[in-house]
C-alpha positions as CSV (number, residue, x, y, z in Angstrom):
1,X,0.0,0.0,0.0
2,X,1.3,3.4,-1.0
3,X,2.3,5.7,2.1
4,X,0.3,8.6,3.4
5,X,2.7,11.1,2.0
6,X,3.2,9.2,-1.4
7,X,1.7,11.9,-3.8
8,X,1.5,14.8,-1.5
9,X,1.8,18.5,-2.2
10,X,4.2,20.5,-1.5
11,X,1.6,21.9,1.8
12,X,-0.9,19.6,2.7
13,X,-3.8,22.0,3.2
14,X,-6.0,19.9,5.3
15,X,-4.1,17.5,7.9
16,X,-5.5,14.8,9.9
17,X,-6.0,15.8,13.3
18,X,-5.3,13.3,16.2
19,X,-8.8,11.4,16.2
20,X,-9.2,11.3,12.6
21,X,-5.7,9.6,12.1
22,X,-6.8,7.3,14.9
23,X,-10.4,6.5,12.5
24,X,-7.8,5.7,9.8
25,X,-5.4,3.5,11.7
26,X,-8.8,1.5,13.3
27,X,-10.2,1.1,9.8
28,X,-6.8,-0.8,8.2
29,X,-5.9,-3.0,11.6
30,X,-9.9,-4.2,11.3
31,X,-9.0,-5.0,7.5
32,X,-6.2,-7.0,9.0
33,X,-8.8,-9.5,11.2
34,X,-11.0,-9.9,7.7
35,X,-13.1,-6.2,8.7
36,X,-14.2,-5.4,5.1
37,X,-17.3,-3.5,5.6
38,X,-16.6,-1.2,8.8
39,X,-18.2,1.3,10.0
40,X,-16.9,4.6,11.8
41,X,-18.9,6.8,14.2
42,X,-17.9,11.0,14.5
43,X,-20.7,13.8,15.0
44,X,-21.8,16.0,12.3
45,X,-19.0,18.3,11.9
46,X,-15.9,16.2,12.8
47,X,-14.7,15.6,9.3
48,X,-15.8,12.8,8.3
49,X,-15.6,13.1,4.6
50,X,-12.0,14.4,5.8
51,X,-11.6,11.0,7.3
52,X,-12.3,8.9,3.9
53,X,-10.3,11.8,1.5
54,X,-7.2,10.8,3.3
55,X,-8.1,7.2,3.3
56,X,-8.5,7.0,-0.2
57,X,-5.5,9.2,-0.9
58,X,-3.3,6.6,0.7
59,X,-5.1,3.5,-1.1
60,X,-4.1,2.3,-4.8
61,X,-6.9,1.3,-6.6
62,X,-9.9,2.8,-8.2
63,X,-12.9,4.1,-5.4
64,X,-16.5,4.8,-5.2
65,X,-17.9,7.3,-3.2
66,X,-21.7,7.1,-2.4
67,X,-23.9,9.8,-1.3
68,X,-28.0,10.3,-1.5
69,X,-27.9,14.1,-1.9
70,X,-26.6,16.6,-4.6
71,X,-25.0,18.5,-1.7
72,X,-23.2,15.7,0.2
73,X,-21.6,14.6,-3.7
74,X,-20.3,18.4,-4.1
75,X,-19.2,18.3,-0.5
76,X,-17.2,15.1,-1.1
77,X,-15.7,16.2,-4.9
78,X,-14.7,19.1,-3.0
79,X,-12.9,17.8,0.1
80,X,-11.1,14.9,-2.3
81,X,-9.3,18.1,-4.1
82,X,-8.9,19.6,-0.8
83,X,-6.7,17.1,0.7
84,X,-5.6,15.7,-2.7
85,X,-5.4,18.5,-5.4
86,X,-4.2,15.4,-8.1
87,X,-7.5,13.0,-7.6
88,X,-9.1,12.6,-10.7
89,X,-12.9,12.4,-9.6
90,X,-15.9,12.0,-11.6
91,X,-19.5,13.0,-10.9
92,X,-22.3,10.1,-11.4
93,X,-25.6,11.9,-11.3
94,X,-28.4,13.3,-13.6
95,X,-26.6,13.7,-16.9
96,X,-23.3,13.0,-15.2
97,X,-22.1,9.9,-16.1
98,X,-18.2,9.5,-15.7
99,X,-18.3,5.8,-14.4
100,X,-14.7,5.2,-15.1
101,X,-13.0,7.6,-13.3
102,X,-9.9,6.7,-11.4
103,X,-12.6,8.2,-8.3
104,X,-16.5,8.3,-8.9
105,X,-18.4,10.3,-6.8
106,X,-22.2,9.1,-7.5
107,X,-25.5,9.7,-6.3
108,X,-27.1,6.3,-5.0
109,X,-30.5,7.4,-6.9
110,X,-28.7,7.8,-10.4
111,X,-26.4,4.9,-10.1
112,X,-28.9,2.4,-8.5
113,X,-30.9,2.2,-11.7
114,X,-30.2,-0.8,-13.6
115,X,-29.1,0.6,-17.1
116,X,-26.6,3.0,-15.1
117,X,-25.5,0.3,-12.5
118,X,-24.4,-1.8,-15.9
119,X,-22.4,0.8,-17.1
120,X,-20.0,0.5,-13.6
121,X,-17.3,-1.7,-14.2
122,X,-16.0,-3.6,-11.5
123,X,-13.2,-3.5,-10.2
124,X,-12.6,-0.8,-7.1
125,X,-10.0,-1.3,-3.9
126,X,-12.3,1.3,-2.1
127,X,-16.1,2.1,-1.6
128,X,-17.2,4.9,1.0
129,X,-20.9,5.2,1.5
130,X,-21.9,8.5,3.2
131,X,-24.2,8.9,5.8
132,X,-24.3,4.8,6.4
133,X,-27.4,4.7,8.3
134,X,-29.4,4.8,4.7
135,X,-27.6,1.4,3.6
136,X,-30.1,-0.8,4.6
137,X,-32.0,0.2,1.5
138,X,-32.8,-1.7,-1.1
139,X,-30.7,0.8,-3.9
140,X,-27.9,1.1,-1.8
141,X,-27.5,-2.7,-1.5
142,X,-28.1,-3.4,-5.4
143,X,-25.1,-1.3,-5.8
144,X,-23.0,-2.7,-3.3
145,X,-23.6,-6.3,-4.4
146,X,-22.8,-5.2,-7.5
147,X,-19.7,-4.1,-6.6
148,X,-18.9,-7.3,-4.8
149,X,-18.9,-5.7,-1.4
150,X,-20.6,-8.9,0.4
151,X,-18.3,-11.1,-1.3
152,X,-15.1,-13.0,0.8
153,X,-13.0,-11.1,-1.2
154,X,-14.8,-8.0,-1.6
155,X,-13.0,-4.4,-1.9
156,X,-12.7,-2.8,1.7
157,X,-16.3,-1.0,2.0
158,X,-16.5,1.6,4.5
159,X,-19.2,3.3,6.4
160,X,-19.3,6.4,7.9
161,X,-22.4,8.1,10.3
162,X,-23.2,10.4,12.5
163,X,-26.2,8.3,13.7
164,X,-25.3,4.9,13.9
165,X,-29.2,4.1,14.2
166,X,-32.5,3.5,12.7
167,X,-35.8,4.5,13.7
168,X,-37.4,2.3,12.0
169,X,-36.5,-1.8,12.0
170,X,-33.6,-2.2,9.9
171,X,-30.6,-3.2,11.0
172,X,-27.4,-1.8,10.3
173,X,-25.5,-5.0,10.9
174,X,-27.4,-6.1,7.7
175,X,-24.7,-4.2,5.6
176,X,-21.8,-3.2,8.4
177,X,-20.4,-5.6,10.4
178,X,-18.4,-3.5,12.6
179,X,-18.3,-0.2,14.4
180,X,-14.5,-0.2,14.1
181,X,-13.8,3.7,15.6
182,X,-16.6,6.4,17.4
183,X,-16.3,9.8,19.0
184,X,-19.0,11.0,20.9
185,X,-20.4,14.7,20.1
186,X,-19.9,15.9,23.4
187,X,-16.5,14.1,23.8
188,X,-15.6,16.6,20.6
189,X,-17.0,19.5,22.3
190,X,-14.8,19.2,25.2
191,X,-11.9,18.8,23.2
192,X,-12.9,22.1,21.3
193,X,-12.8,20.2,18.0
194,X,-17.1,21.8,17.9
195,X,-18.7,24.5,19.4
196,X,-20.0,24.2,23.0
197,X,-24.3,24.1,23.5
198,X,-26.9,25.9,25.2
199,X,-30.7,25.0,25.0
200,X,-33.8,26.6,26.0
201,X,-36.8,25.2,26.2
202,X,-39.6,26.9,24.2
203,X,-43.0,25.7,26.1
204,X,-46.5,25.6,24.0
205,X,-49.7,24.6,26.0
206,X,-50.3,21.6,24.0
207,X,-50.7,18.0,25.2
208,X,-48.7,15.5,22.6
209,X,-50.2,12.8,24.0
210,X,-52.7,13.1,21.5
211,X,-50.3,12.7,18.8
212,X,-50.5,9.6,16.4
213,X,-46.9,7.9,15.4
214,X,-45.9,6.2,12.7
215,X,-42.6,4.0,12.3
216,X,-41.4,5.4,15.7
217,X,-42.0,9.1,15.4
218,X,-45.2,11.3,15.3
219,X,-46.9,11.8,11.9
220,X,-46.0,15.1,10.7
221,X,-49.5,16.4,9.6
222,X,-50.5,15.6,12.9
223,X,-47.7,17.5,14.2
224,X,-48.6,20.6,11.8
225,X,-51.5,21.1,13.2
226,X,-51.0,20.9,16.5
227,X,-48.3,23.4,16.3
228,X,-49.9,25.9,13.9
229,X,-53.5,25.8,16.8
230,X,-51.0,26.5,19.6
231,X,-49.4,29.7,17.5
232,X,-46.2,27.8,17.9
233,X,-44.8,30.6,15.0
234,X,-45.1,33.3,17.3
235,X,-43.9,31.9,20.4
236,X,-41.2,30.9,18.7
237,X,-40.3,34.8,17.7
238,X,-41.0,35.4,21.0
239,X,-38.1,33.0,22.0
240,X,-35.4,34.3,19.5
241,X,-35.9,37.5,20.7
242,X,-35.6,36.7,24.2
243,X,-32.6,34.2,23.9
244,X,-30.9,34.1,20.5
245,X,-31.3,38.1,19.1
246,X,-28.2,38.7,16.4
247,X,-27.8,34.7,16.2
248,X,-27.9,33.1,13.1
249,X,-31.0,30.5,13.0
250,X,-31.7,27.6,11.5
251,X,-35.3,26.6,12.2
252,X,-36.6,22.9,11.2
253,X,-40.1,22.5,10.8
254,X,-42.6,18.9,10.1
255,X,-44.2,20.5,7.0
256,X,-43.8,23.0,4.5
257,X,-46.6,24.9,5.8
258,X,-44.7,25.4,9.0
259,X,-41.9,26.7,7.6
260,X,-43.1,29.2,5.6
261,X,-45.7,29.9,8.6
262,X,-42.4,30.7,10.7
263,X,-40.7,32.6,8.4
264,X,-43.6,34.9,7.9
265,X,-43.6,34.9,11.8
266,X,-40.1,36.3,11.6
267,X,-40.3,39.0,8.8
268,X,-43.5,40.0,10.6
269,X,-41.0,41.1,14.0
270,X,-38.8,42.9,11.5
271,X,-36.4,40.0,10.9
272,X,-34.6,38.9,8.2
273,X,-36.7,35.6,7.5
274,X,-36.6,32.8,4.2
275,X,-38.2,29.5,3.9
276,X,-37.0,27.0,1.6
277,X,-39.0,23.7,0.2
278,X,-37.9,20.7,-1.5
279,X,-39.8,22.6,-4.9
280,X,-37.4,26.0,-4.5
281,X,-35.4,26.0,-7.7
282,X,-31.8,25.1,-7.3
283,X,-30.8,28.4,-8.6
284,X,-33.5,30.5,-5.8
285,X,-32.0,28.0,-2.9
286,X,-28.3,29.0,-3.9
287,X,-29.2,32.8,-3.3
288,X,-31.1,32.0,-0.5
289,X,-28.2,29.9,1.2
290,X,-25.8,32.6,-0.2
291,X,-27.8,35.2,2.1
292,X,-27.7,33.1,5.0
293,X,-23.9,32.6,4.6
294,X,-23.3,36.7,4.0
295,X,-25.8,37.3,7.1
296,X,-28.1,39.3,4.7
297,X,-31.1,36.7,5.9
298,X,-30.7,36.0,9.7
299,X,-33.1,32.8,10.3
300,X,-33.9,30.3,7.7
301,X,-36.9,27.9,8.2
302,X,-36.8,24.5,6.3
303,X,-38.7,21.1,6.4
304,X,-36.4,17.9,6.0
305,X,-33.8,19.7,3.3
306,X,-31.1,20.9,5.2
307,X,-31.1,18.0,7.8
308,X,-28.0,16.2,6.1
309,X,-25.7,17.9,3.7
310,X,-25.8,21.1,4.6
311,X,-22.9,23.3,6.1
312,X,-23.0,26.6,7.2
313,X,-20.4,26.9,9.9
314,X,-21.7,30.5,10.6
315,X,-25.2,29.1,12.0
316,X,-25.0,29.6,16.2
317,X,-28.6,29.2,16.5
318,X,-31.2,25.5,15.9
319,X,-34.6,25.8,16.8
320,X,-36.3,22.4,16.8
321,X,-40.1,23.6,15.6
322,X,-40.1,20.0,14.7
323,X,-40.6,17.7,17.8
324,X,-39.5,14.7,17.5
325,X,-38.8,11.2,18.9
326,X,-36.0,10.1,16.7
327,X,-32.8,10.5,17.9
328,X,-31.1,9.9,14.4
329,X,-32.9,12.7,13.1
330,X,-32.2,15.3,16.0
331,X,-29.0,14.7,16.1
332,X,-28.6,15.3,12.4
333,X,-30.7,18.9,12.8
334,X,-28.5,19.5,16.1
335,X,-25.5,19.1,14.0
336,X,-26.0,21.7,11.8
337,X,-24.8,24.1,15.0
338,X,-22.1,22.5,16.0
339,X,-19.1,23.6,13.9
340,X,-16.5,26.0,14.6
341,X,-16.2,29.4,13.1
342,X,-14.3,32.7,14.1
343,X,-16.2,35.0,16.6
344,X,-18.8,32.1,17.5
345,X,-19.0,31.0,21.0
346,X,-21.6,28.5,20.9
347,X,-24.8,27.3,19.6
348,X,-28.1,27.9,20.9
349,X,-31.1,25.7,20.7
350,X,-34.4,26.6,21.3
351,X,-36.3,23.2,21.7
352,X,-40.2,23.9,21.0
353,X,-41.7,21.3,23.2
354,X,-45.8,20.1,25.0
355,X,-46.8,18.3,28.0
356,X,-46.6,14.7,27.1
357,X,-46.9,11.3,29.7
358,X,-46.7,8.7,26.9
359,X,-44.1,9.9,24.2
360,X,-40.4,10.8,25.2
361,X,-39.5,13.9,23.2
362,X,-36.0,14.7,22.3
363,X,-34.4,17.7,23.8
364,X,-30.9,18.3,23.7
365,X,-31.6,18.0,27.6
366,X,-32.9,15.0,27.3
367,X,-30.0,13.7,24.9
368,X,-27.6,14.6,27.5
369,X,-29.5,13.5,30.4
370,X,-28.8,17.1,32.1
371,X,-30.7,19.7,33.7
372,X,-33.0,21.7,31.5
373,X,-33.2,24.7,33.6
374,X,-29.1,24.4,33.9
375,X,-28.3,24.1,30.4
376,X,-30.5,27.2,29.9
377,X,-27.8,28.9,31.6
378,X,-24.8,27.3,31.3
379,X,-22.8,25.6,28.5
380,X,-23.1,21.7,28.0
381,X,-19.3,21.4,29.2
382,X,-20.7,22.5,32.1
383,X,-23.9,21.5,32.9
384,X,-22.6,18.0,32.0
385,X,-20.1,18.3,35.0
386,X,-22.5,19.3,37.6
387,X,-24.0,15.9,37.3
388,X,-20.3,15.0,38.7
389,X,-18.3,16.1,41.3
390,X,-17.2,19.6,40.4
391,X,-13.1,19.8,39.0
392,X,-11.2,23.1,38.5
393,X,-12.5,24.7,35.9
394,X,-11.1,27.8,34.2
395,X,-12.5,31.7,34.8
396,X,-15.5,32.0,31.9
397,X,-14.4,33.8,29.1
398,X,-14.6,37.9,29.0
399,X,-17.6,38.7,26.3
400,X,-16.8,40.9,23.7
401,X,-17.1,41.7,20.3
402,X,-14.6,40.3,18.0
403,X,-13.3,37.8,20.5
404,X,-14.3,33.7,19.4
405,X,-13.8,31.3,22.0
406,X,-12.9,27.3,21.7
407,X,-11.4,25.1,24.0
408,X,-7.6,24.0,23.9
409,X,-7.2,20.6,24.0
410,X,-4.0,20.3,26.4
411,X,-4.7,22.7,29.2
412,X,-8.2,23.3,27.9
413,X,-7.7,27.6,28.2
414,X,-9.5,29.5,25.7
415,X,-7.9,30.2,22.4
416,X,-8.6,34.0,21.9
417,X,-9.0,35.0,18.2
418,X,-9.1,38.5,16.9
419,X,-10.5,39.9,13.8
420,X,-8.1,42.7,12.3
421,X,-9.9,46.2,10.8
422,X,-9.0,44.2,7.3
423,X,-10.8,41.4,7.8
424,X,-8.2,38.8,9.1
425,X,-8.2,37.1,12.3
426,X,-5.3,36.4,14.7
427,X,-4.4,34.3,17.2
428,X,-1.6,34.9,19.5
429,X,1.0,31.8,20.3
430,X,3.7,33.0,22.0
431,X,5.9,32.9,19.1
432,X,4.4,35.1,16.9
433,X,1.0,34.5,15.7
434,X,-1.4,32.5,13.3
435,X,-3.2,34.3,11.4
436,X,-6.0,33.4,8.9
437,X,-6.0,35.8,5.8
438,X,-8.9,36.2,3.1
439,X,-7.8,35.2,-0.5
440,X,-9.6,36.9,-3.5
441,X,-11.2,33.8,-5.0
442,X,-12.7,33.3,-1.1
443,X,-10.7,31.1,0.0
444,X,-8.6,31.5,3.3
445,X,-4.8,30.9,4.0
446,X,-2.9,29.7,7.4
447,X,0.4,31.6,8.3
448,X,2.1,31.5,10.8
449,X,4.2,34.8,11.4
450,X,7.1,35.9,13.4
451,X,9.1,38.9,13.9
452,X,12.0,38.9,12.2
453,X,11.2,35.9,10.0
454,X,9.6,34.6,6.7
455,X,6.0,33.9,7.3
456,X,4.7,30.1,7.0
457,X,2.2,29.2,5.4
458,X,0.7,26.5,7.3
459,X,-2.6,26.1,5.1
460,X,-4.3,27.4,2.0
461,X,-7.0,27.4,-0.4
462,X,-9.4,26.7,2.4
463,X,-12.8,27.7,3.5
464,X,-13.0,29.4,7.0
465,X,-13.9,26.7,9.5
466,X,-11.3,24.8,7.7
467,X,-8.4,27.4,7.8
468,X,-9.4,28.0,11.6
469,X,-9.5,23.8,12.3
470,X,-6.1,23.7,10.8
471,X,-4.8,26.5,13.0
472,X,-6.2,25.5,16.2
473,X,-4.8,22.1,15.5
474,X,-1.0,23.5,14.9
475,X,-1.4,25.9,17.8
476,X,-2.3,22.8,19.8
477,X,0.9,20.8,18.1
478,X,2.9,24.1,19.2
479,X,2.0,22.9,22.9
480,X,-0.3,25.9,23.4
481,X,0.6,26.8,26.7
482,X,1.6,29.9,25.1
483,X,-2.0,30.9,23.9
484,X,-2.9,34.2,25.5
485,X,-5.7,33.1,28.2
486,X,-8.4,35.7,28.0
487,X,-8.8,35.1,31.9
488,X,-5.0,35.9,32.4
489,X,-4.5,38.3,35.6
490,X,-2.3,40.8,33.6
491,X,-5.5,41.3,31.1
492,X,-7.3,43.0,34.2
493,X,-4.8,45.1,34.7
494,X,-4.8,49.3,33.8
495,X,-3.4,49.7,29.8
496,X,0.4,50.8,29.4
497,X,1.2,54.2,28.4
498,X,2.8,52.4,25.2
499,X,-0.4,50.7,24.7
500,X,-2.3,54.6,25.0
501,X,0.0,55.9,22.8
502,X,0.2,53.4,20.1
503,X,-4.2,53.5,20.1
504,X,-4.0,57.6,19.9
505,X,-1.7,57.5,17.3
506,X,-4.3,54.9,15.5
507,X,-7.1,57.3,16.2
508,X,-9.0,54.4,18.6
509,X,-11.5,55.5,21.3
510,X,-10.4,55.2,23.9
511,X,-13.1,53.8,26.3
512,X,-13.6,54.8,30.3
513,X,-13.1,51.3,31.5
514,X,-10.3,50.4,29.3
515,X,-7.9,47.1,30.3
516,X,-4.8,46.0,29.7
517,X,-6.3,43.0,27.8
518,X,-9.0,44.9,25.8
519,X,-5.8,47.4,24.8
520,X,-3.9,44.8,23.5
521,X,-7.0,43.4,21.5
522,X,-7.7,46.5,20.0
523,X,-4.2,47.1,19.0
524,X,-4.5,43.3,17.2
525,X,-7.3,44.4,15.2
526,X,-6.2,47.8,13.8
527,X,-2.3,46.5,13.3
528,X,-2.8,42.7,12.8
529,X,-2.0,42.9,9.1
530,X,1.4,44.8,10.3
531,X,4.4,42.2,11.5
């Protein structure tokens, strides 16, 4: 087998980090004891497309790469060139039809169909199915026994999920006979690989005892209506406003009706409100995502389109107008919150919930088994360890604008970023600083600078979440003891003259209760761009 660094570029843009080379390593020793169709477990957000690009990169031999949405195949073609600029991929889908590419990306619909499925020569080292849990179906297995996946001899198959369960009776172990690597979602939290949680419950006087089910959760007509005769739209406004003003929301509804009764809801309390349905021209759902990402529409309702496949790293906002009893499908809607991005501290969901004796509702309190009225206050980190006996914990983290907060992974201390007057952000290391810097096509480049020296260019060519994952995960590879702590004593402490003079000369206001810390991040952001 060719080795990991075999047909590298000169910068690999998009590194492993430490639990995704673990994934890796778990997937080839279970090949070892005769594993050929294993299946590995990481949240929404922790890279696992990453995970399978690097995977294939290492592997000789042609691969297939199976997805069930246009947006999971363009996230996949994508992530292949990011972490190997040289893969020659093809697209299987609609019109698309490049079946011998070296990699073929392919929609399960397209290539299930029996005069497309014909046309797929045999012969690959490698299949990844995406989102795993949807295996059990009848197209995903036609292709796969095509393939010769169930065979002795089969080409290693893998799996990967966020929700290694069904709601309905299939089995998984039908198709995947081992869960051969898993990270928990909160375990990646608390590592400050994803952004921490809050959750607020959003209570409607409605009983959902009365609520039919059907294949394990409630029948979404039923749910419709008893949501839209409780005026669930408006106490959900009333919510936002209370809890999550300026957040970015993402609101999942059961029906189409209920989201486009919610956005009106929001555009009626002077919000910037869309709704999107599976019948919204590509070309109208681009702009509308487009606005979302650019901030220029601050709460997007949907019903079942953006539950898998979408990522907007930006969102720090979920409300769940669509109660539920599957824990699959929360966890998929809870997961479009949970990734990083500069200047977000965490993610807030607002779970619309009724009384109820008979059916147990998901909450992210419930998922976590915490307190509801603590994590309404607190972070999940830490409403999670009151249910244990209390440890140190480090001072919260001074609000602000223009300051993000994660967690670092060795002496878990905040990593303070700071966005510069140009539009960069930087992060203090002790030696110098990393600093992420817009491209014109978009894209965002990794350097590492220091006074005196050439700047490194740790990463490029990447989108923001990515460029900030790969600088969090060299600053942690630095031994990031050095981070600047926002909780540090000295940052407390009355501003230097030097530091007055240097923000008169840059024409900064000066406010009354200025600190040393808040000095030195306002010198960052007007001189960031300067070494």
């Amino acid at each position: 087998m060719p080795s990991a660094t075999a047909h590298a570029p000169p910068t690999l843009r998009l590194p492993l980090r430490p639990y995704q080379e673990e994934a890796i390593q778990a997937i080839l020793e279970a090949q070892t004891r005769g594993v050929t169709r294993p299946l590995v477990v990481l949240p929404v957000g922790a890279g696992k497309t990453i995970v399978f690009a690097h995977l294939l990169r290492q592997r000789a031999g042609r691969a297939l790469v199976l997805a069930h949405r246009d947006e999971l195949l363009q996230q996949a073609a994508a992530k292949l060139h990011l972490v190997d600029p040289r893969a020659q991929i093809g697209l299987v889908k609609a019109e698309d039809n490049a079946v011998d590419a070296p990699v073929v990306v392919a929609s399960v619909q397209t290539l299930s169909r029996p005069q497309r499925l014909a046309q797929l020569r045999h012969g690959f080292a490698t299949i990844v199915v995406d989102e795993a849990h949807h295996a059990t179906a009848p197209t995903y297995r036609r292709i796969l026994r095509h393939c010769g996946a169930f065979a002795a001899n089969g080409p290693l198959t893998l799996g990967v999920t966020a929700t290694p369960e069904r709601q309905d009776t299939a089995r998984l172990s039908e198709v995947w006979q081992e869960v051969v690597y898993e990270q928990s979602l909160l375990a990646l939290i608390t590592a400050g690989y994803l952004a921490n949680l809050r959750a607020v419950q959003v209570l409607l006087q409605v009983d959902f005892d009365a609520l039919r089910t059907r294949q394990g959760d409630f029948v979404d007509a039923a749910v419709d209506a008893l949501l839209l005769q409780a005026d669930a739209p408006q106490h959900v406004v009333q919510a936002y406003q209370a809890h999550a003003a300026g957040r970015k929301a993402l609101v999942f509804t059961p029906t189409v009706r209920t989201a486009y009764a919610m956005a009106d809801a929001f555009r009626a309390a002077g919000l910037a409100a869309e709704a999107l349905d599976g019948t919204t021209p590509a070309a109208d759902r681009q702009a509308t995502l487009a606005r979302l990402r650019t901030g220029a529409t601050q709460v997007l309702a949907n019903c079942a389109l953006l539950t898998e496949g979408f990522d907007e790293p930006s969102i720090d906002a979920i409300v769940m107008a669509r109660p539920t009893l599957s824990k699959p499908l929360y966890i998929q809607m809870l997961g479009r919150g949970t990734r990083l991005y500069p200047g977000k501290t965490d993610c807030l969901i607002l779970d619309v919930i009724g009384a109820s004796t008979r059916h147990s509702l998901l909450t992210t309190a419930a998922l976590f088994d915490v307190d509801p009225a603590t994590l309404a206050q607190r972070a999940l980190t830490a409403a999670v360890a009151a249910r244990v006996p209390p440890a140190p914990t480090p001072a919260e983290v001074p609000q602000g604008t223009l300051v993000a907060a994660a967690v670092d992974l060795f002496r878990r201390r905040p990593v303070h970023w700071i966005q510069t007057q140009a539009g960069a952000w930087v992060l203090s290391i002790g030696q110098g600083t990393l600093r992420l810097l817009p491209a014109a096509d978009g894209t965002w480049a990794v350097v590492h600078a220091q006074r005196g020296q050439a700047r490194r260019e740790v990463g490029g060519g990447l989108p923001l979440d990515y460029a900030l994952g790969v600088a969090e995960d060299y600053a942690r590879r630095q031994q990031a003891g050095v981070l600047v702590d926002p909780s540090a004593a000295w940052r407390q402490q009355p501003p230097t003259e030097k530091q007055l003079a240097l923000l008169r000369k840059w024409r900064v206001a000066l406010p009354p209760d200025l600190t040393r810390g808040a000095a030195a991040d306002l010198l960052t952001a007007v001189m960031g761009d300067w070494d």
